[in-house]
C-alpha positions in Angstrom: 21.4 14.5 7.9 19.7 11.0 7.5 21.3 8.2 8.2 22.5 6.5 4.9 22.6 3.3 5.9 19.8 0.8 4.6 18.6 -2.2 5.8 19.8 -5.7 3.7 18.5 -8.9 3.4 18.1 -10.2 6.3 18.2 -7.2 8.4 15.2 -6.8 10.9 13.3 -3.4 10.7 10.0 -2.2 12.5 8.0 -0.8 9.8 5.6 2.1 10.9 2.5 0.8 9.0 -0.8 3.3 9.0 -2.6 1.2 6.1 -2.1 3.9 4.1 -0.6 4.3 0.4 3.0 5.7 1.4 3.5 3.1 4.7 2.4 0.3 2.6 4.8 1.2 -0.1 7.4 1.4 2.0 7.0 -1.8 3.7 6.2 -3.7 0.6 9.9 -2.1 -0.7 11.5 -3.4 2.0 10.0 -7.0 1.7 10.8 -7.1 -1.3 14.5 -6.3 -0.7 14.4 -8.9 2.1 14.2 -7.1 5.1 12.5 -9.1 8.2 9.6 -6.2 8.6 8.1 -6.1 11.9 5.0 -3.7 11.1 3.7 -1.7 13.4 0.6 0.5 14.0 -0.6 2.9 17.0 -3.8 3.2 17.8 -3.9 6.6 19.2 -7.5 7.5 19.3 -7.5 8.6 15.8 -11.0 9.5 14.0 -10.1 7.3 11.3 -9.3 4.1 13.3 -10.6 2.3 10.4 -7.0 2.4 9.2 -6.1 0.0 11.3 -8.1 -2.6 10.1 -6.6 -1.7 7.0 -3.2 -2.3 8.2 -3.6 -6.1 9.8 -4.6 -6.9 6.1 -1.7 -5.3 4.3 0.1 -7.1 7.3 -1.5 -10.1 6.7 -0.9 -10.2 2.6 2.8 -10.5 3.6 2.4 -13.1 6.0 3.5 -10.8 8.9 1.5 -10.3 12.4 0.9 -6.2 12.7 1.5 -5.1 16.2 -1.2 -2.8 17.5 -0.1 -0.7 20.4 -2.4 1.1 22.1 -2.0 4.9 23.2 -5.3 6.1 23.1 -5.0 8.1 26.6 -3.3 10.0 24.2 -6.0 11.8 22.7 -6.9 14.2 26.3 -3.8 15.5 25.7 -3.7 15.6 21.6 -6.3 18.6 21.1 -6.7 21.1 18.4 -6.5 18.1 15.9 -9.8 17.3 13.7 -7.8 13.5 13.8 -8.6 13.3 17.8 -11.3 16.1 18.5 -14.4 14.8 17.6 -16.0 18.2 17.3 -13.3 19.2 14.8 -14.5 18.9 11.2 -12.1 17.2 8.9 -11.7 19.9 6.2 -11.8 20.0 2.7 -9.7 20.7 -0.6 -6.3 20.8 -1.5 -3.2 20.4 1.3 -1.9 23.6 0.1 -4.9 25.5 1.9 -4.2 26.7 5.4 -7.0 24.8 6.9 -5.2 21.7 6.6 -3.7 22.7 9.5 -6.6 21.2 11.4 -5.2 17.8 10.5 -1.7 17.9 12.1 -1.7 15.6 15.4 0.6 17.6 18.0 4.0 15.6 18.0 2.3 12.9 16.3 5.1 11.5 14.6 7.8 12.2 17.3 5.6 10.0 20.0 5.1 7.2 16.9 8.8 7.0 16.5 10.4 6.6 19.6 7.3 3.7 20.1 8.3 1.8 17.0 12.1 2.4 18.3 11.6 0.7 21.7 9.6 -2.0 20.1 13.0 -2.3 17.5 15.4 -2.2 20.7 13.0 -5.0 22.4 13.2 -7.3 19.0 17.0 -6.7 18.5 15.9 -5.3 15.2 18.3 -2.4 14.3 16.0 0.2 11.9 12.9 2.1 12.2 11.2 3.2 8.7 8.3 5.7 8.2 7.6 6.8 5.0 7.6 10.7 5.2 7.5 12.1 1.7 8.2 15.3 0.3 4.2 16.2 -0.3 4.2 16.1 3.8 6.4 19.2 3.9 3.9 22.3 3.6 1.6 21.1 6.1 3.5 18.5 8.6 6.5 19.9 10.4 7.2 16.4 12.0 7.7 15.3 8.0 10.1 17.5 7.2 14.0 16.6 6.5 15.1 18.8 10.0 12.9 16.9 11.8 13.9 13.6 10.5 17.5 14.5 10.9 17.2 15.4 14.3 14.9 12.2 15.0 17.7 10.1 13.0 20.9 11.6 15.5 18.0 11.1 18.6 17.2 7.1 17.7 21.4 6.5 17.4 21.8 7.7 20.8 18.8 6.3 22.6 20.0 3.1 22.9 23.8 1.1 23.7 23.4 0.2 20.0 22.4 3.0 17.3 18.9 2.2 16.0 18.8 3.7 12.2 16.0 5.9 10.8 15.2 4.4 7.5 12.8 7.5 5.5 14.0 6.9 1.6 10.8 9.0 1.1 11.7 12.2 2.1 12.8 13.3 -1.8 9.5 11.9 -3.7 5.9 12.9 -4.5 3.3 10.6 -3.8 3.2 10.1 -7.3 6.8 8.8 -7.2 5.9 6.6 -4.5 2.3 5.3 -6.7 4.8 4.5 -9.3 7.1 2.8 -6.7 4.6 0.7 -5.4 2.9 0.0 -9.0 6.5 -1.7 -10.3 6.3 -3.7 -6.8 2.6 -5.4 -7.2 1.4 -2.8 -3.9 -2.3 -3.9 -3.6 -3.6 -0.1 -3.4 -7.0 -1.3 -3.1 -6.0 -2.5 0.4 -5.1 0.0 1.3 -6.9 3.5 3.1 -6.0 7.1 3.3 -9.3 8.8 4.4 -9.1 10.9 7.4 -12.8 10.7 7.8 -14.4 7.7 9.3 -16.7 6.8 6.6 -17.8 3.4 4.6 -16.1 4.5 1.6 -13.2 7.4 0.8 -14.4 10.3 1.2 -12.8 11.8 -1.8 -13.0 15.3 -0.6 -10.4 15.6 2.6 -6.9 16.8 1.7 -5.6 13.3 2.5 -8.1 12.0 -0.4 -7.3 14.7 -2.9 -3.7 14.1 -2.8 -4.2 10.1 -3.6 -6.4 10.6 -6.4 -4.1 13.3 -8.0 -1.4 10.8 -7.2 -2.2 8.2 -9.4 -3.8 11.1 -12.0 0.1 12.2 -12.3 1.3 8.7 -12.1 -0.7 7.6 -14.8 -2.1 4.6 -13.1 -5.7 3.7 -12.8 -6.7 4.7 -9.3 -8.4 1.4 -8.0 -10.3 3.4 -5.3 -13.7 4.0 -4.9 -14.8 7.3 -3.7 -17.8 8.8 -1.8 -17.1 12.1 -3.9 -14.6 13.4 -6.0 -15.8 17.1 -7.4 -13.2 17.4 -10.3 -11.9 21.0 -8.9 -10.0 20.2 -6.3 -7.2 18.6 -8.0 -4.1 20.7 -9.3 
């Protein structure tokens, strides 16, 4: 099971921070309980680096420094991925459809975790959040609640001190998390989800559809701007 135990005021916490909607929630929930966030992003030769970018401003609204590591030797040995094969098309429609298994990174988020807990053990801080919700499930087996489980007894062990998972997310729909982050002020606009590498959202990716049929079900105005956004693939 997941550790329980939450991070207080005044607790320190490395917060894995892509720039997108669900990692910026997450951090911005934790700031505002007053956790010392340490945010943290990998570069690891993702197609849509641009989210870094995206990430030292979110960083940089909360008056925090975003640590960048970089890992991108990583992608010769992350293939089969449309996120580090250039050749791979990012595909389209809904993240129910099988082909959105061209987006899952091999072992993505097991590699991203024990980073962000190494950086924790260097910093003395004592928790590790990622924000794993329960619209990652179908597709993501590194999202699920055995894998975070198994990461949460892992990250207690790897150290003389227990370092504690912190994935409150595991439970709620992006939709939850849109409202979440609405009742907190989250600056959505700041924010980018697009696993293409274009100006502008796509709008057509499964990472695209899901945010705009997040803040549909939400009922909050979606303050993105899209590059298209055909009406048929949301549920």
């Amino acid at each position: 099971m997941q550790s329980k135990i939450m991070p207080q005021a005044g607790d320190k916490a490395v917060v894995l921070l892509s720039g997108g909607l669900d990692s910026t929630t997450l951090f911005w929930m934790l700031e505002a309980a007053g956790v010392l966030c340490l945010p943290m992003a990998v570069n690891y030769g993702q197609r849509h680096s641009k989210e870094l970018e995206h990430a030292t401003g979110i960083a940089q609204n909360l008056g925090r420094d975003l640590q960048i590591v970089d890992l991108t030797g990583l992608r010769l040995v992350l293939r089969g991925s449309c996120q580090t094969v250039p050749t791979i098309p990012v595909p389209h429609g809904h993240y129910a459809d099988e082909t959105m298994r061209a987006t899952v990174t091999p072992n993505r988020n097991m590699i991203l975790l024990s980073t962000a807990a190494a950086y924790a053990i260097s910093e003395g801080a004592g928790f590790v959040a990622y924000a794993a919700h329960a619209g990652d499930h179908p597709i993501y087996p590194d999202c699920r609640p055995e894998f975070i489980a198994a990461m949460t007894k892992t990250l207690q062990l790897c150290h003389y001190s227990p370092i504690h998972l912190v994935a409150p997310f595991g439970d709620k729909s992006k939709a939850d998390l849109v409202r979440i982050g609405t009742a907190l002020g989250v600056p959505y606009h700041l924010t980018w989800s697009c696993y293409d590498d274009g100006k502008l959202h796509c709008g057509l990716c499964g990472t695209c559809v899901e945010r705009r049929e997040a803040f549909v079900l939400a009922g909050v105005p979606d303050p993105t701007i899209y590059q298209g956004h055909p009406e048929d693939v949301l549920v």
